[in-house]
DRENDO-1510 file (C-alpha; in Angstrom, 1 decimal, always signed):
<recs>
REC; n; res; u; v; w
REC; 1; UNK; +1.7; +154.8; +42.0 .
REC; 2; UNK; -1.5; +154.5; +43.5 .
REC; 3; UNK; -3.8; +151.3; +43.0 .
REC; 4; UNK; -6.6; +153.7; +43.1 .
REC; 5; UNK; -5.7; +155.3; +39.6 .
REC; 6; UNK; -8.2; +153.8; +36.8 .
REC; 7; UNK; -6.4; +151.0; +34.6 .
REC; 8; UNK; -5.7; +153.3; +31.5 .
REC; 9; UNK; -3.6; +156.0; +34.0 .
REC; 10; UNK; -1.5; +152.7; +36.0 .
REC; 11; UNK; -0.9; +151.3; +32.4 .
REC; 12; UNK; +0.8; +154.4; +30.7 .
REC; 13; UNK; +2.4; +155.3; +34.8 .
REC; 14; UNK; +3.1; +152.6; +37.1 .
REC; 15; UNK; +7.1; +151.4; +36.7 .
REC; 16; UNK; +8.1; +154.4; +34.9 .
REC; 17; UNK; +9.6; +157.6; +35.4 .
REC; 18; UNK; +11.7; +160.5; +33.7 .
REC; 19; UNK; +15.1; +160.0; +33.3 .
REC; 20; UNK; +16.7; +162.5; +35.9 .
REC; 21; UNK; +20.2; +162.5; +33.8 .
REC; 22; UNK; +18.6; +163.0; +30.2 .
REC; 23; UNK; +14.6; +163.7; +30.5 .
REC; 24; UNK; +13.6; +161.1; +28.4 .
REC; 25; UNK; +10.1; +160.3; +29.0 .
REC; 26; UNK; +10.5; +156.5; +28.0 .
REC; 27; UNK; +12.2; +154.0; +29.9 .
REC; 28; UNK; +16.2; +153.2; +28.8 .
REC; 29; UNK; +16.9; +149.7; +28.0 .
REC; 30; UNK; +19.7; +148.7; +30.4 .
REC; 31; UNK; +21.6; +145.9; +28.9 .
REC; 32; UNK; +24.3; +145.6; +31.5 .
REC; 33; UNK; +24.6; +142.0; +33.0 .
REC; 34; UNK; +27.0; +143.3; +35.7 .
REC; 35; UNK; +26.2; +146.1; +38.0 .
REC; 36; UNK; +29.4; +148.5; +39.6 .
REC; 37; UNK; +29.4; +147.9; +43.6 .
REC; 38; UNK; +30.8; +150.7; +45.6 .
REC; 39; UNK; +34.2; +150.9; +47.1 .
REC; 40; UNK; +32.9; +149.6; +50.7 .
REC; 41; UNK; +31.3; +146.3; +48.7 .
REC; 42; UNK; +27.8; +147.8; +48.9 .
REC; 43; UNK; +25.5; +147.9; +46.1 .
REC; 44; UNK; +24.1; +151.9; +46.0 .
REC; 45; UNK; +21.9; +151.3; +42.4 .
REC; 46; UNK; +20.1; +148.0; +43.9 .
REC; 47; UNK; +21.2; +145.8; +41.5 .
REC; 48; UNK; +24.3; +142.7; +41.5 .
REC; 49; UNK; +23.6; +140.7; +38.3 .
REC; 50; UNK; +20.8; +140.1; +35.5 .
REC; 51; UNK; +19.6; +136.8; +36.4 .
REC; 52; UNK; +18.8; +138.3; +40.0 .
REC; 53; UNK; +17.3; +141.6; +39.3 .
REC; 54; UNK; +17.7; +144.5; +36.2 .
REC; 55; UNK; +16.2; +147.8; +36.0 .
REC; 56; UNK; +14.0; +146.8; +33.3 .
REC; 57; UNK; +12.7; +144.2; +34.8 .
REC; 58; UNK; +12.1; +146.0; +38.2 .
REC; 59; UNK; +10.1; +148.7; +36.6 .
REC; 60; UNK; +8.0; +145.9; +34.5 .
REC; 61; UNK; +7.8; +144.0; +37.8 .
REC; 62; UNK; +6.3; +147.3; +39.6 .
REC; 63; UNK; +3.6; +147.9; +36.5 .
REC; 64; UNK; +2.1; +144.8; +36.8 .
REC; 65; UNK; +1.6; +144.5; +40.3 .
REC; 66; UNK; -0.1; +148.1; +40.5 .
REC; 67; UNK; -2.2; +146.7; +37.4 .
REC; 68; UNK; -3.3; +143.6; +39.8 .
REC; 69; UNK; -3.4; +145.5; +43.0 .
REC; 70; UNK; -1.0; +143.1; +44.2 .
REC; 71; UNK; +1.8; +144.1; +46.3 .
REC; 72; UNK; +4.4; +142.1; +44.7 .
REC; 73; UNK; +5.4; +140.7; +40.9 .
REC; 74; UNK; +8.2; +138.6; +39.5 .
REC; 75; UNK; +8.4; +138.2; +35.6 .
REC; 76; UNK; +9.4; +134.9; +34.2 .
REC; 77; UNK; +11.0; +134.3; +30.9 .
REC; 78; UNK; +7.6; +132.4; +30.0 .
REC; 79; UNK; +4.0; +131.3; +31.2 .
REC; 80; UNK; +5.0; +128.0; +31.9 .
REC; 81; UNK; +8.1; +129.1; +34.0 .
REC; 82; UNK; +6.0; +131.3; +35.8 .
REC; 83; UNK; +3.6; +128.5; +36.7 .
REC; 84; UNK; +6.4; +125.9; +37.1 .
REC; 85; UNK; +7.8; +128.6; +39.7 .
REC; 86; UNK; +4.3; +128.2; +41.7 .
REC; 87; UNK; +4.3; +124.5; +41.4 .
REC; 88; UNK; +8.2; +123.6; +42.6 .
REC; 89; UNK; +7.2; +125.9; +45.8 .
REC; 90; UNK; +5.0; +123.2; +47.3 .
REC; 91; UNK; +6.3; +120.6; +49.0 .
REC; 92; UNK; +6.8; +116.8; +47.5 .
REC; 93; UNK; +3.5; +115.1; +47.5 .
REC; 94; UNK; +1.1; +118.1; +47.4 .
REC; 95; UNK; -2.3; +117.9; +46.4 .
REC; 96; UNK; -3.4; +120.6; +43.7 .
REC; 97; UNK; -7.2; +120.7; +42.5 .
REC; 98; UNK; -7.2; +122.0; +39.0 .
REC; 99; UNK; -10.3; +122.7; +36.7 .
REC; 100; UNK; -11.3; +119.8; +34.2 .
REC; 101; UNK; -10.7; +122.4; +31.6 .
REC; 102; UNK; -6.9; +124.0; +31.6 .
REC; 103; UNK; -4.5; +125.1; +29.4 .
REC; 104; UNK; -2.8; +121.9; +27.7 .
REC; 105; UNK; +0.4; +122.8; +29.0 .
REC; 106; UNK; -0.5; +123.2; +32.5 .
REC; 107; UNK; -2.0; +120.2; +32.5 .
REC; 108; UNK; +1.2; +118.7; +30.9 .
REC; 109; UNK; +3.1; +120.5; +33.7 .
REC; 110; UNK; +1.4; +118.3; +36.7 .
REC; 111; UNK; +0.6; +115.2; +35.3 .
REC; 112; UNK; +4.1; +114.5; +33.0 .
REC; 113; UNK; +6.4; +116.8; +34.9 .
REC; 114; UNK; +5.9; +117.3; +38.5 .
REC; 115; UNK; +4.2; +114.1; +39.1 .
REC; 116; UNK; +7.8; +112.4; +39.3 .
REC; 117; UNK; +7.9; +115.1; +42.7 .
REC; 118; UNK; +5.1; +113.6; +44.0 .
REC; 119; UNK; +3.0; +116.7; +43.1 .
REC; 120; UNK; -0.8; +115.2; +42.7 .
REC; 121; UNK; -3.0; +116.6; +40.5 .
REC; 122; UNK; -7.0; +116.3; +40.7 .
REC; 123; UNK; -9.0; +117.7; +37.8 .
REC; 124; UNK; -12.4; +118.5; +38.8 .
REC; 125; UNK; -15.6; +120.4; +36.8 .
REC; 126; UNK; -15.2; +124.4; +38.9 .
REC; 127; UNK; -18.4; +125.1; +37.4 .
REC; 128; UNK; -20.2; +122.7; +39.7 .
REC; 129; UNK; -19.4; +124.2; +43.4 .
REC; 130; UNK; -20.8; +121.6; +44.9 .
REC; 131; UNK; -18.0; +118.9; +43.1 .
REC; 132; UNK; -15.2; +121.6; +44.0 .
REC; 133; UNK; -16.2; +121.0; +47.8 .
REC; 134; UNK; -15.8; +117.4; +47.6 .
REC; 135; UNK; -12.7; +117.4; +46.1 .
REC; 136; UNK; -11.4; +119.7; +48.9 .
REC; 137; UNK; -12.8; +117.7; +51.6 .
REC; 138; UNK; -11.6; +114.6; +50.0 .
REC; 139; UNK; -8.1; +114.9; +51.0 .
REC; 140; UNK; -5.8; +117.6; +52.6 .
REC; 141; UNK; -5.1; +120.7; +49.4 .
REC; 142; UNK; -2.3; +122.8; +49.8 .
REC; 143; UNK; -3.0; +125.0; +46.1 .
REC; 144; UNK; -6.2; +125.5; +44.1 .
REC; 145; UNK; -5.7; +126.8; +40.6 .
REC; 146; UNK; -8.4; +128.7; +38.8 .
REC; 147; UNK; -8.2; +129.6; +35.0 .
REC; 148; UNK; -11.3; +131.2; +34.1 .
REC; 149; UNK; -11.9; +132.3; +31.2 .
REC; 150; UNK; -10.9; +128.5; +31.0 .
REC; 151; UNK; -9.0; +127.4; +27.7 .
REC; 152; UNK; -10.3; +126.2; +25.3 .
REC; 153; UNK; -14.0; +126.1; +25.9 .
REC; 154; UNK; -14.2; +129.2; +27.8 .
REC; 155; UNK; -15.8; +127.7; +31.1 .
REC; 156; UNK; -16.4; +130.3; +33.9 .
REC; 157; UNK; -15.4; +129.4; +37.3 .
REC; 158; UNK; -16.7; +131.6; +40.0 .
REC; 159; UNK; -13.8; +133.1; +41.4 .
REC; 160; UNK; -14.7; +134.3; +44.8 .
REC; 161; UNK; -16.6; +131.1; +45.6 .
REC; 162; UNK; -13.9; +129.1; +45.0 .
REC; 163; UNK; -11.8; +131.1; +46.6 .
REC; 164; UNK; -13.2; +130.8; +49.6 .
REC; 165; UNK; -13.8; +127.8; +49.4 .
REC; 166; UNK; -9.9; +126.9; +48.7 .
REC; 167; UNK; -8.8; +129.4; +51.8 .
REC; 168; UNK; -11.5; +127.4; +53.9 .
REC; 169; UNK; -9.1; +124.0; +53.9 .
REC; 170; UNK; -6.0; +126.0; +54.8 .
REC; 171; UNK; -4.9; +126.3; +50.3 .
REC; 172; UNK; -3.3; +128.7; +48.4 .
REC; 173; UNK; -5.7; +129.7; +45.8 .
REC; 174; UNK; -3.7; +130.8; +42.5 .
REC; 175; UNK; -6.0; +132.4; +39.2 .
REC; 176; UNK; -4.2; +131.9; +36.1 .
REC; 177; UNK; -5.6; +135.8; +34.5 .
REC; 178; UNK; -4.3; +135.4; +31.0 .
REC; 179; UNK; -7.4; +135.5; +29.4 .
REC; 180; UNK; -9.3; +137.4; +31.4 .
REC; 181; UNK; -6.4; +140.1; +31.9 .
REC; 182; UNK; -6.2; +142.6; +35.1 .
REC; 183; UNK; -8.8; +144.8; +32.5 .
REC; 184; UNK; -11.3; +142.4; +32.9 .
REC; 185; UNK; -10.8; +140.9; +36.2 .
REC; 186; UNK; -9.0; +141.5; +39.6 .
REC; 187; UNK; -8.6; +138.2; +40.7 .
REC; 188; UNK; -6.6; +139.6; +44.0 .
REC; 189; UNK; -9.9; +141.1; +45.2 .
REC; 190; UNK; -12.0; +138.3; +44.6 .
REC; 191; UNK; -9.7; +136.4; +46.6 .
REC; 192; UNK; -7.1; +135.0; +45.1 .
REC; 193; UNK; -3.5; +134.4; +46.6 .
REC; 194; UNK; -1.5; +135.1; +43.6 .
REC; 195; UNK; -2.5; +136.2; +39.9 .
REC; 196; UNK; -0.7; +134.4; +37.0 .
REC; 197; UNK; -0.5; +136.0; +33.9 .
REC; 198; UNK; +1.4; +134.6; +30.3 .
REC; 199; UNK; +2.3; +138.1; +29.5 .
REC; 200; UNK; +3.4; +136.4; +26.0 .
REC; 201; UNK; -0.3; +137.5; +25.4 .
REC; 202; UNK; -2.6; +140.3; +26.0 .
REC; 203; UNK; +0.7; +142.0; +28.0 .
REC; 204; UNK; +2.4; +141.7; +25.1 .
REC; 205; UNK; -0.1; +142.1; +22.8 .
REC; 206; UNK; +1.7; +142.2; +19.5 .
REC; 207; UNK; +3.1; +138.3; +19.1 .
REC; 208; UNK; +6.9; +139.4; +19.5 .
REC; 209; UNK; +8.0; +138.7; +23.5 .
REC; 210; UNK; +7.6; +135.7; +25.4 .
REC; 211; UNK; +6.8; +136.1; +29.3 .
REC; 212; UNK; +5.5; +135.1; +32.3 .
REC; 213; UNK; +4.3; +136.8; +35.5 .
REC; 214; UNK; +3.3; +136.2; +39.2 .
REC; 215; UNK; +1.3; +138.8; +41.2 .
REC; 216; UNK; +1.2; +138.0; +45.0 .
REC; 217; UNK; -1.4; +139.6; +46.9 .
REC; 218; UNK; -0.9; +141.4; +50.1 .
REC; 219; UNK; -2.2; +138.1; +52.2 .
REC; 220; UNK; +0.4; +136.0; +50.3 .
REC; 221; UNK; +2.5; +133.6; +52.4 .
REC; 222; UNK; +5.2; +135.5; +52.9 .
REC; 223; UNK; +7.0; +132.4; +52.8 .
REC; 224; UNK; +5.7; +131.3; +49.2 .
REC; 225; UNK; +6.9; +134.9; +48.3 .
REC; 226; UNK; +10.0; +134.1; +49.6 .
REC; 227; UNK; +10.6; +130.6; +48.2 .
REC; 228; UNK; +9.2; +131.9; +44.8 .
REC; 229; UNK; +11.5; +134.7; +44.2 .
REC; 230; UNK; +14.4; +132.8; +45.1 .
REC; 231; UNK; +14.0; +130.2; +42.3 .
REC; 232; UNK; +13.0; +133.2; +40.2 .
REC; 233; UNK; +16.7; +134.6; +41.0 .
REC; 234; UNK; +18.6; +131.0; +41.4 .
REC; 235; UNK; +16.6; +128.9; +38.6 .
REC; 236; UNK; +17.4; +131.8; +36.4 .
REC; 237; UNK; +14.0; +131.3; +34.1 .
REC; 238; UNK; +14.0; +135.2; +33.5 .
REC; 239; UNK; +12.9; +137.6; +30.8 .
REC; 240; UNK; +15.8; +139.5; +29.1 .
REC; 241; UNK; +16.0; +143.5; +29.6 .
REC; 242; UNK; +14.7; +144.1; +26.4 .
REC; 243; UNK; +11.4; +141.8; +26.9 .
REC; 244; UNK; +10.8; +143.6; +29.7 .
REC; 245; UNK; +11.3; +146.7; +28.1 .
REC; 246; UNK; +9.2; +145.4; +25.2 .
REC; 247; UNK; +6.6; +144.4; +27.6 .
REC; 248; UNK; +6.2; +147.7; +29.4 .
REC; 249; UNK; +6.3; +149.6; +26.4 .
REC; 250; UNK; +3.3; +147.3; +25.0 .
REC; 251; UNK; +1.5; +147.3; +28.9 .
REC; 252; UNK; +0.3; +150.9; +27.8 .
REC; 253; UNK; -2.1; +150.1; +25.4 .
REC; 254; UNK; -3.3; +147.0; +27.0 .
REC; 255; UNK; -6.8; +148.9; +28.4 .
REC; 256; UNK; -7.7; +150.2; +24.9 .
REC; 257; UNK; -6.3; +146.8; +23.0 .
REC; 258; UNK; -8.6; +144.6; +25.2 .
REC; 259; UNK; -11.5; +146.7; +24.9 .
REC; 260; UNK; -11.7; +147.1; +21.4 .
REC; 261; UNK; -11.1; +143.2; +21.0 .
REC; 262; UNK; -13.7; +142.4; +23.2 .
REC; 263; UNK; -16.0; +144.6; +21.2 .
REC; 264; UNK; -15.5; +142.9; +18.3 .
REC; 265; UNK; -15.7; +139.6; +19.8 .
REC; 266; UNK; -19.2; +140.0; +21.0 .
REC; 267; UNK; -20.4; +140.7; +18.1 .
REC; 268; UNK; -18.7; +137.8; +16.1 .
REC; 269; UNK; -19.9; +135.2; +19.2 .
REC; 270; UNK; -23.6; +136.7; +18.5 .
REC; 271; UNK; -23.2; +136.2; +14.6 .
REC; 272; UNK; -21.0; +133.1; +14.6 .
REC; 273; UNK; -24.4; +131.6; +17.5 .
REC; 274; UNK; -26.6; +132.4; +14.4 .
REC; 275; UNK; -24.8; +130.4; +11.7 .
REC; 276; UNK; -25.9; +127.3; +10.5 .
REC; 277; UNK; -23.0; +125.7; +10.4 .
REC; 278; UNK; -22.2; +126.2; +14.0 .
REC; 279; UNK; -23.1; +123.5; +16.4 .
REC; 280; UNK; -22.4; +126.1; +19.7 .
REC; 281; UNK; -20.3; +129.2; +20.6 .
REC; 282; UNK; -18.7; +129.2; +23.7 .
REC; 283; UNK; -18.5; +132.6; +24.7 .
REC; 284; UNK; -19.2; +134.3; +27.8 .
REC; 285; UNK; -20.3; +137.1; +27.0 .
REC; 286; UNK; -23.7; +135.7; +25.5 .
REC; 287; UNK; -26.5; +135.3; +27.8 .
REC; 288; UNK; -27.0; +131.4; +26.4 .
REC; 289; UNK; -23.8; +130.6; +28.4 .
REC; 290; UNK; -24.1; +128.6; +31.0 .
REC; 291; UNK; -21.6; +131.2; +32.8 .
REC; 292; UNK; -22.9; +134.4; +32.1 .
REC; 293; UNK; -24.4; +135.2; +34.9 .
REC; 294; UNK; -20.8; +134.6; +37.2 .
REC; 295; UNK; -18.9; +136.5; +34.3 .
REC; 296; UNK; -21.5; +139.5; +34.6 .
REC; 297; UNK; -20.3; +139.1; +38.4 .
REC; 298; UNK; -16.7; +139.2; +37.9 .
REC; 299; UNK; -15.7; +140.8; +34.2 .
REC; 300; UNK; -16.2; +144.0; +32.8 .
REC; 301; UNK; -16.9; +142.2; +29.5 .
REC; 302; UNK; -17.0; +138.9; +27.8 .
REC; 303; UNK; -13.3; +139.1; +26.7 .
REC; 304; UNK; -11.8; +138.7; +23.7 .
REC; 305; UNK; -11.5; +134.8; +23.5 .
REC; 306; UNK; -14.0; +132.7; +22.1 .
REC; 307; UNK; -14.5; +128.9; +20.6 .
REC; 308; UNK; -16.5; +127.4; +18.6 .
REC; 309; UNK; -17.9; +124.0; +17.4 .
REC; 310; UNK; -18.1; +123.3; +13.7 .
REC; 311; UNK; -21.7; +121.0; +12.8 .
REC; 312; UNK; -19.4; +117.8; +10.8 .
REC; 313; UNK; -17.3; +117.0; +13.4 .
REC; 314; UNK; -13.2; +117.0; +13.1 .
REC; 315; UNK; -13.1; +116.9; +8.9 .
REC; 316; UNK; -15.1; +120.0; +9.0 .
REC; 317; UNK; -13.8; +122.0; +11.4 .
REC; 318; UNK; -10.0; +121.3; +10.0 .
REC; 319; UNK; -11.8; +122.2; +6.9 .
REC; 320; UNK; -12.7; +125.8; +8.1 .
REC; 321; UNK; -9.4; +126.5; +9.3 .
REC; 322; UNK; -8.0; +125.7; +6.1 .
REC; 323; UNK; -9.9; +128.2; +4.3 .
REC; 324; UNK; -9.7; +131.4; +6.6 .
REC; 325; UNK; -7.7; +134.2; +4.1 .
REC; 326; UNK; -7.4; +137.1; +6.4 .
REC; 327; UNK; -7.4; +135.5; +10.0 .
REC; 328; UNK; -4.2; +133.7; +10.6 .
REC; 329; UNK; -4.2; +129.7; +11.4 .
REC; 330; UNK; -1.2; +129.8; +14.7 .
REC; 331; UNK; -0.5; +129.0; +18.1 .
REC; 332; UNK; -1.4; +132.1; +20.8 .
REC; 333; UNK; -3.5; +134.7; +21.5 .
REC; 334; UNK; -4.4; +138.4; +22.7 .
REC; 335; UNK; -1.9; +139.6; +19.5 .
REC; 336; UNK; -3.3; +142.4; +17.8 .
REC; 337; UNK; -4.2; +139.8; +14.8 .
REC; 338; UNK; -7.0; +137.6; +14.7 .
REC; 339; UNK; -5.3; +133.8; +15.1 .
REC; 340; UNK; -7.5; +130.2; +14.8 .
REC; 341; UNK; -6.6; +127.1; +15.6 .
REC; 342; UNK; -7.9; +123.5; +15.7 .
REC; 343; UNK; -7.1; +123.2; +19.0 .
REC; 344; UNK; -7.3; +119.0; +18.7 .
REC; 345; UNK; -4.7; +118.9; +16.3 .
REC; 346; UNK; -2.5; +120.8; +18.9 .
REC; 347; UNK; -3.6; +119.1; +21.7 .
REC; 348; UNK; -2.9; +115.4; +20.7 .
REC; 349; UNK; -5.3; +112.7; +21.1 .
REC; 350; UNK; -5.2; +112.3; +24.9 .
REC; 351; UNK; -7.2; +115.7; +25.2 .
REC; 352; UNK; -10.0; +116.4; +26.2 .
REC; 353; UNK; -11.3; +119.3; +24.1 .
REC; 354; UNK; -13.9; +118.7; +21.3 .
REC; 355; UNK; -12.6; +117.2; +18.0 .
REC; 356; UNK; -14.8; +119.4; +16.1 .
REC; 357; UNK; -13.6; +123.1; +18.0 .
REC; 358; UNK; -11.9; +126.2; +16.8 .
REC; 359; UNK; -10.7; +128.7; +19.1 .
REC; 360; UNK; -10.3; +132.0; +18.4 .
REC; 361; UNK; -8.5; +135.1; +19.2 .
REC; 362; UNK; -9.7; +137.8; +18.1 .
REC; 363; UNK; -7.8; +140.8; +17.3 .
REC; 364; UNK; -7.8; +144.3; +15.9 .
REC; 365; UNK; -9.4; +144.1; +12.6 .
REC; 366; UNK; -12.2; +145.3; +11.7 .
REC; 367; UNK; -15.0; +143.1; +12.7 .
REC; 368; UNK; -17.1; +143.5; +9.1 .
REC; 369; UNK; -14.1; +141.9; +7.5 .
REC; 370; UNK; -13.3; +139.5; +10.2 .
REC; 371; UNK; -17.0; +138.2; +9.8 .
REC; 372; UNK; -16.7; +137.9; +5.9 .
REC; 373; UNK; -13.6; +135.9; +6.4 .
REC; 374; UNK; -15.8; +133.3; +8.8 .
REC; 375; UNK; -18.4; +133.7; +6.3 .
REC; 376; UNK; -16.6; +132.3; +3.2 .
REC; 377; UNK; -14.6; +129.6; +5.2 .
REC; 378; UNK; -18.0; +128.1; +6.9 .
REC; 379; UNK; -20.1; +128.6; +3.8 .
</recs>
């Protein structure tokens, strides 16, 4: 399929194909664990055994990497497996600069996890360039990870400046794209190395399939592609057929999905920066943030994330959360149904998010009711 086909056309195209036996214009879901080898020991359908490769998971492998423009993709039974992949493929002692703002599990990850590897992790502010240089001239960095939209208070790294400042010192530079999706943002062509994506999210899209996914550019190491897809194969931390069927099947609608949430969450970011209750918004897509002007540069919109700060501290943000009717208080995002969460209580007490911040995903309500739910909780 070719990466110059528009996003809608890869979505509903790329990985699939008519059956040639039956005509069905929908992928089968091959449940076989165990593939037939032919009478010479060779293997004519490409395939040996589920854990290294199914036909599901090939043609959900081949999707997202045209919808990256990457030339390569491995799913992962999970986000964190996917990002665990990247992390065990650098060698004891590495050096990774991370954002000061990152995922709470990612951060978990390096500083509880591979720390006992040696793996070093440095957390710096990626909206300051000028602190993002330091820290790479500080000591020798072998990976740079960006996650921008950053979670939870939405900070904006500039993607191609750190970039290039990360392939300047000799580092992989890895974008974690969740947020931000491959609709959004092409973090390949700004520069990055690899893509990450939890496809547990706006891949998914509907809250029912865990997954993860790397997308390797075409200037990848080949040797990190190399190391990576072998602990994809031999550490066995894979999506079953039918999550990668699921995810395919829900890949097709990710354009539309994404736009219409991001529609709706501009206009609940502009609302919710009016209220009086609200202490701040943190939402890219207004021109008060202090990104806007790098997400204008790199996103096709401001997403369909955003956060927000309750005036009253922890008591009255836990408060708000409590009384939402129609938006659901859970773990997750980019489902089609509007979730909250008091991202403190998740987070423990070690983290650094405010006490007094919601973050929310919104999804595919409509946004008049969405608003009147916020309405009566805050009032």
């Amino acid at each position: 399929m070719s990466p110059t086909r528009h996003p809608e056309t890869l979505a509903v195209h790329a990985g699939r194909r008519v059956d040639p036996a039956t005509g069905a214009v929908t992928p089968n879901l091959t449940l076989a664990t165990t593939f037939e080898r032919a009478p010479d020991g060779s293997l004519p359908h490409g395939f040996v055994y589920s854990r290294t490769d199914t036909p599901n998971r090939h043609a959900l492998e081949q999707a997202l990497a045209a919808m990256e423009g990457g030339k390569d993709a491995m799913a992962f039974a999970s986000g964190q497996a996917a990002t665990a992949a990247i992390l065990q493929a650098l060698a004891p002692g590495a050096r990774v600069v991370f954002p000061d703002d990152i995922y709470h599990g990612t951060r978990h990850l390096v500083k509880n996890e591979f720390a006992r590897w040696g793996v070093r992790g440095d957390f710096v502010d990626f909206t300051d360039l000028a602190a993002v240089e330091r820290a790479l001239q500080a000591a020798p960095t072998q990976l740079v990870w960006i996650e921008t939209p950053s979670n939870p208070r939405l900070k904006i790294t500039d993607l191609a400046a750190v970039a290039m400042l990360g392939r300047a010192v000799g580092a992989l530079v890895v974008a974690d794209n969740t947020w931000a999706t491959s609709i959004l943002t092409q973090p390949l062509a700004l520069g990055a190395h690899v893509a990450m994506h939890s496809s547990t999210k706006y891949i998914g899209g509907h809250s029912d399939v865990l997954g993860g996914v790397l997308v390797f550019g075409a200037d990848a190491p080949a040797e990190l592609v190399a190391r990576v897809r072998t602990w994809q194969q031999i550490g066995g931390a894979v999506p079953a057929p039918f999550d990668c069927w699921l995810l395919l099947r829900s890949l097709s609608t990710m354009p539309v999905r994404v736009r219409a949430q991001s529609t709706t969450a501009a206009q609940l970011a502009a609302w919710l920066a009016e209220h009086p209750k609200v202490e701040r918004v943190n939402y890219p897509g207004l021109p008060s943030h202090p990104g806007h002007a790098a997400a204008r540069r790199q996103m096709a919109s401001g997403g369909a994330m955003l956060s927000f700060e309750v005036r009253g501290g922890f008591a009255a943000a836990s408060a708000v959360a409590a009384k939402v009717r129609l938006i659901t208080r859970a773990t997750s995002l980019g489902g089609i149904e509007s979730l909250i969460e008091h991202r403190k209580l998740v987070e423990g007490a070690d983290s650094p998010t405010p006490e007094n911040l919601l973050r929310f995903s919104v999804g595919l309500e409509h946004v008049d009711d969405l608003r009147a739910d916020l309405a009566q909780a805050l009032g």
